[in-house]
C-alpha positions in Angstrom: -57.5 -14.2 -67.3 -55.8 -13.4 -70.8 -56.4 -16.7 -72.2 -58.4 -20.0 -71.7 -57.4 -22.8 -73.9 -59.2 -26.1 -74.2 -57.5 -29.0 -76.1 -56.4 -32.6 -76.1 -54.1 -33.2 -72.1 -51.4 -35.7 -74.0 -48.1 -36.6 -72.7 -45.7 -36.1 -75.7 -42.9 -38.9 -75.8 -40.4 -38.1 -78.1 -38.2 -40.2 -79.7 -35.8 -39.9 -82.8 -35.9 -42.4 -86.0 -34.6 -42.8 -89.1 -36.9 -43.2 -92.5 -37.0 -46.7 -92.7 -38.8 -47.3 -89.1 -41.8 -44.4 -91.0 -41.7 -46.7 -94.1 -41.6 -50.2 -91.9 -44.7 -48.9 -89.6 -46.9 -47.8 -92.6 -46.5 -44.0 -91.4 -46.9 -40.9 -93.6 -43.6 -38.2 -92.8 -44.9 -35.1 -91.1 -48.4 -36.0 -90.4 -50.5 -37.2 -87.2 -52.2 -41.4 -87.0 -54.2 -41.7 -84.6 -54.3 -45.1 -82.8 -57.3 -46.6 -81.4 -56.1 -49.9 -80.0 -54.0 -49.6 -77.2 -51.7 -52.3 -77.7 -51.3 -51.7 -81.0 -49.8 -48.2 -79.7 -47.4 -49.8 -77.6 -46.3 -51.7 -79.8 -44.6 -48.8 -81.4 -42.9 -47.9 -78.4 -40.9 -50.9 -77.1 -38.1 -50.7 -79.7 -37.9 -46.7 -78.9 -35.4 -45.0 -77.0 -37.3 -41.9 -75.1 -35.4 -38.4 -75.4 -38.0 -36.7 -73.5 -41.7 -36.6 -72.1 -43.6 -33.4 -71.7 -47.2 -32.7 -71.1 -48.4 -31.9 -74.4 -51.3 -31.4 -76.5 -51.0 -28.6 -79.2 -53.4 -25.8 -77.5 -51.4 -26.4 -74.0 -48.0 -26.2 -76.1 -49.5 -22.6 -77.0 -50.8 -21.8 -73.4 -47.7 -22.8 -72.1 -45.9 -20.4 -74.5 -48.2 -17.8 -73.6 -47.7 -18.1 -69.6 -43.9 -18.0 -70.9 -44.5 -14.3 -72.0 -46.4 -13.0 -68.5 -49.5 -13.7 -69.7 -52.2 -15.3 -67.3 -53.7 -18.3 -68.4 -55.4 -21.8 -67.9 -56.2 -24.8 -69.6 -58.9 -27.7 -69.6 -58.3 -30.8 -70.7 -59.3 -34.6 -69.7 -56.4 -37.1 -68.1 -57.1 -40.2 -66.4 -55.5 -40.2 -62.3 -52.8 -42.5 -63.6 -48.9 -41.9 -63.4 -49.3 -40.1 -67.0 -52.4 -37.7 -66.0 -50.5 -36.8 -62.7 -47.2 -35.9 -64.8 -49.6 -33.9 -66.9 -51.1 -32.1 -64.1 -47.2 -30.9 -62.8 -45.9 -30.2 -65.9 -48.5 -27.4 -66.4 -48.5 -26.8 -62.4 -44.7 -25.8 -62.8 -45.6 -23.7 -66.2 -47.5 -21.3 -63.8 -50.9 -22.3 -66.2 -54.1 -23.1 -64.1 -55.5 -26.1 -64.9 -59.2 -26.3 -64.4 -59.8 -29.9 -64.6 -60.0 -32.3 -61.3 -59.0 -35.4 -62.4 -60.1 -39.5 -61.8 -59.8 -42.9 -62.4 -61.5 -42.9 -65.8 -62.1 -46.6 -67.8 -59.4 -45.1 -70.7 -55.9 -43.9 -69.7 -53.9 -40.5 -69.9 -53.8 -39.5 -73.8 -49.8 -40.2 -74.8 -48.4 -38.7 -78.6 -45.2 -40.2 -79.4 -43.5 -37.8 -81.5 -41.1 -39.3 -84.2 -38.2 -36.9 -85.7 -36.3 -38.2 -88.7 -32.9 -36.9 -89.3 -34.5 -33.9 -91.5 -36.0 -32.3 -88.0 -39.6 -33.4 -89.2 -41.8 -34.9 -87.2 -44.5 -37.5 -87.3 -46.9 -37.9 -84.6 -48.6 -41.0 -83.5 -51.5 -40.3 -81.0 -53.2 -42.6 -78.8 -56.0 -40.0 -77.4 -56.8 -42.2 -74.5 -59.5 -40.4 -72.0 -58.2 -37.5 -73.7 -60.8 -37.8 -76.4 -63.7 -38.4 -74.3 -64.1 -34.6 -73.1 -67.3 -33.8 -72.8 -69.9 -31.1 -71.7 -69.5 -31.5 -67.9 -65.7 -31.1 -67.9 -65.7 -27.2 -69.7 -66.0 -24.9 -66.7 -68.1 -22.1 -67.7 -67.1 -19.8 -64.7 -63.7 -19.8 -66.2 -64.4 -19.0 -69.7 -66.4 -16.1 -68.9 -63.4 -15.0 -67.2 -61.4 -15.3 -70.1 -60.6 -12.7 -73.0 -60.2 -15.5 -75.0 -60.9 -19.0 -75.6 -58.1 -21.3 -78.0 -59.8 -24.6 -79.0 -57.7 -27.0 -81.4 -59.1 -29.0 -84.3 -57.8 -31.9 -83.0 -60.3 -32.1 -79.9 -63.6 -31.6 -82.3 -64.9 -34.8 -82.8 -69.1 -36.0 -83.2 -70.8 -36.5 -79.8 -69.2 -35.5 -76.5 -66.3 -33.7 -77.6 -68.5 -31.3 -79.7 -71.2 -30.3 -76.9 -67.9 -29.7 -74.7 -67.0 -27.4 -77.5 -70.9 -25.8 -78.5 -70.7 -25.1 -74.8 -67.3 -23.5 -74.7 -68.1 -21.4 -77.4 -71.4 -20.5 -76.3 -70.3 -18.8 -73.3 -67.2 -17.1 -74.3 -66.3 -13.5 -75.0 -64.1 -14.2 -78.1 -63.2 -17.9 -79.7 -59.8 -18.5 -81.6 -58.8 -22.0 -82.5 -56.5 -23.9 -84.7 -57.6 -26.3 -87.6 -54.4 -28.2 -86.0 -53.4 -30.8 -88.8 -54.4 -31.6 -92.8 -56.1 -34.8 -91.9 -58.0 -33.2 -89.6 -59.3 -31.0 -91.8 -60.2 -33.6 -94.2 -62.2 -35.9 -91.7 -64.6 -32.9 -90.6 -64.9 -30.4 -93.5 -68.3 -29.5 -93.4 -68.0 -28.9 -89.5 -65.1 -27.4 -89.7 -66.5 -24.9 -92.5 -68.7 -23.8 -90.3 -67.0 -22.8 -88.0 -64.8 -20.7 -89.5 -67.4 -19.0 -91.0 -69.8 -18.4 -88.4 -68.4 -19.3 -85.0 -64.7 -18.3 -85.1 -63.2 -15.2 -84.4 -60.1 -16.2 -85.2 -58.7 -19.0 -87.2 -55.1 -20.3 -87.1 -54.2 -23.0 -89.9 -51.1 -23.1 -91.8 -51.5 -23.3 -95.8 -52.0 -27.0 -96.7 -55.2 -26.8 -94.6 -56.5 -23.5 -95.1 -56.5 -24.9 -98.8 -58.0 -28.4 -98.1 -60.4 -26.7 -96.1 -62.9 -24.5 -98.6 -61.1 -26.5 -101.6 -58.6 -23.6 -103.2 -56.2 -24.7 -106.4 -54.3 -21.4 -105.4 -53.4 -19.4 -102.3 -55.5 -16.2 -104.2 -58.5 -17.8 -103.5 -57.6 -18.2 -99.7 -57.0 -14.4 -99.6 -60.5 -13.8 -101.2 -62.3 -16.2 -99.1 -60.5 -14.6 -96.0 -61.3 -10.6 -97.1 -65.0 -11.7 -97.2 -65.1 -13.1 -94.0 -64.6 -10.0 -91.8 -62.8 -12.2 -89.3 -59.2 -13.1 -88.6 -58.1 -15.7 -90.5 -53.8 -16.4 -89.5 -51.6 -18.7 -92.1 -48.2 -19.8 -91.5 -46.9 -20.7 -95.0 -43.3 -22.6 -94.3 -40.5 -20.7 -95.9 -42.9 -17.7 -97.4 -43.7 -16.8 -94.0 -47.0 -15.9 -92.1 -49.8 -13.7 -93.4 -52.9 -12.0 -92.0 -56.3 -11.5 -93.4 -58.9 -9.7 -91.4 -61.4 -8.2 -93.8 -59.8 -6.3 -96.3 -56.3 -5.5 -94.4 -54.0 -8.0 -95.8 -50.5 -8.3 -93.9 -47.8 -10.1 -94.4 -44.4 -11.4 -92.4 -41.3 -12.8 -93.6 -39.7 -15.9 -91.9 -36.3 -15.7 -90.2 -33.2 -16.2 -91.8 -30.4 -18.6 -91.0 -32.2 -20.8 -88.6 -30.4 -23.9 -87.4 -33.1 -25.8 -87.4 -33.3 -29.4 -85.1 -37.5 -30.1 -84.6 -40.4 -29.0 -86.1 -42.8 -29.8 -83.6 -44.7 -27.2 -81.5 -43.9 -24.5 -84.3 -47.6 -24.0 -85.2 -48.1 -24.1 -81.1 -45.9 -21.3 -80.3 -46.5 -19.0 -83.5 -50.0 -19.3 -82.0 -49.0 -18.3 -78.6 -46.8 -15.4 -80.1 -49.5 -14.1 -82.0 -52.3 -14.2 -79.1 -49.7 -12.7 -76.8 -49.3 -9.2 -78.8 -52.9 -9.7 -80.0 -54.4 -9.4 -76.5 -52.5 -6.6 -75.9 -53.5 -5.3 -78.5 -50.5 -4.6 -81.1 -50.9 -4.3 -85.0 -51.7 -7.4 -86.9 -48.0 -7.0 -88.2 -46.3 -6.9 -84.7 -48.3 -10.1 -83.8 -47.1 -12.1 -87.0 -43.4 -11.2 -86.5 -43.7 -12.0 -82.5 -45.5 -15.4 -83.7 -43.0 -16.1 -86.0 -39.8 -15.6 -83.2 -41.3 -17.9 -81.0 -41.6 -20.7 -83.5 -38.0 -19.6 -84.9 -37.1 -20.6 -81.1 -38.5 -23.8 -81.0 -37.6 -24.9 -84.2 -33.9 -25.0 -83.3 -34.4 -27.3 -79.8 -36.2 -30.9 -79.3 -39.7 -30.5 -78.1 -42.5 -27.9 -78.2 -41.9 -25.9 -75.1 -39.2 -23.6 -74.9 
């Protein structure tokens, strides 16, 4: 198998707003709250119209993206044997990605985002992790990360206790380890771990500017590129409208964005610039033919509703 990844199984309800129902609901534009009462989460919900409901979760936006392409690949990730976890399980069923997870009745439900877009296409996530973010140790299959090329984590499933022996024991048994630092506040809430990782577990690191900087602390995007050269592994940043850039030791490359986009949604760009990217990667293009593939696919994306093409 090309790629394995291993993130958050959460059923993406998306919904359109305008600015006031961000302002009204204490929300912060373009970012992701996480909800840990239940009720309180569907609170948010009754007033909403649904557009759409996918199975989500960043990494499987990405694997999904990469099955897309030809490539062959699976996914682990914790849902509940509810009506959500069993939508989850055929939404990646009918993607062609192998899902190695056999789900239960767990105490927590199915993880559900509902993702908020405001008439200036961006997007602000609310995410109520559910059994989602109880992933631990017993649910990684070994067998099928050894099979794997590579293994994509996301930032978003690291948390203290369970969910990080599911991912010391994911990255102890795989041949190469990429994963995405997945949001700012993120970053923020597990620095130190996060650090370390990139320095001394990763080999490759997606992250687009704002946490790449929060991350090791830079005032400017230099320091980013010197941190990154003296790394000697592959550190991927998606800057917005300057484009994507490279860094793997000393070769520095760089990618424009595309022109002329009409763009509708943000969400699932990150997602399928990563699967993009992976794609030529693991077949083993030049740094610069994976940024430009990485940033077609999230040029795609951005002009629909949704993060799956």
């Amino acid at each position: 198998m090309k790629i394995l990844g291993i993130g958050n199984a959460i059923v993406d309800v998306i919904c359109k707003v305008n600015d006031s129902f961000i302002e009204q609901n204490n929300l912060t534009k373009s970012t992701m709250k996480l909800f840990f009462d239940e009720n309180e989460f569907k609170n948010l919900l009754i007033n909403l119209k649904i557009e759409k409901t996918v199975s989500g979760g960043s990494v499987a936006n990405s694997i999904v993206g990469l099955s897309q392409l030809g490539d062959k690949v699976g996914f682990i990730g914790k849902v509940s044997d509810d009506e959500f976890g069993s939508k989850y399980e055929e939404g990646l069923k009918k993607e062609n990605v192998k899902y190695f997870y056999s789900k239960k009745k767990e105490e927590l439900p199915t993880g559900t985002c509902l993702i908020l877009i405001t008439p200036d296409s961006e997007r602000t996530m609310c995410t109520y992790l559910g059994t989602a973010g109880k992933i631990n140790e017993n649910d990684i299959d070994t067998e099928a990360i050894k099979k794997s090329e590579i293994i994509f984590l996301e930032g978003y499933l690291w948390d203290e206790g369970e969910p990080k022996k599911a991912f010391d024991k994911a990255i102890k048994n795989a041949n190469k380890v990429a994963m995405s630092l997945s949001d700012q506040f993120c970053v923020e809430r597990h620095k130190p771990n996060f650090l370390d990782l990139v320095k001394n577990k990763l080999d490759i690191t997606f992250a687009n500017e704002q946490e790449i900087t929060s991350l090791i602390k830079a005032k400017s995007f230099n320091e980013v590129i010197n941190f990154s050269t003296k790394l000697n592994k592959l550190i991927v940043v998606t800057r917005g409208d300057k484009g994507a850039v490279a860094i793997n030791g000393n070769e520095i490359v760089e990618c424009d964005i595309q022109k002329n986009l009409k763009i509708i949604d943000l969400t699932g760009a990150g997602d399928l610039f990563a699967a993009g990217f992976l794609h030529e990667f693991t077949n083993n293009q030049l740094l610069k033919v994976c940024l430009e593939k990485g940033t077609e696919m999230s040029s795609k994306i951005i002009q629909q509703i949704g993060a799956r093409l």
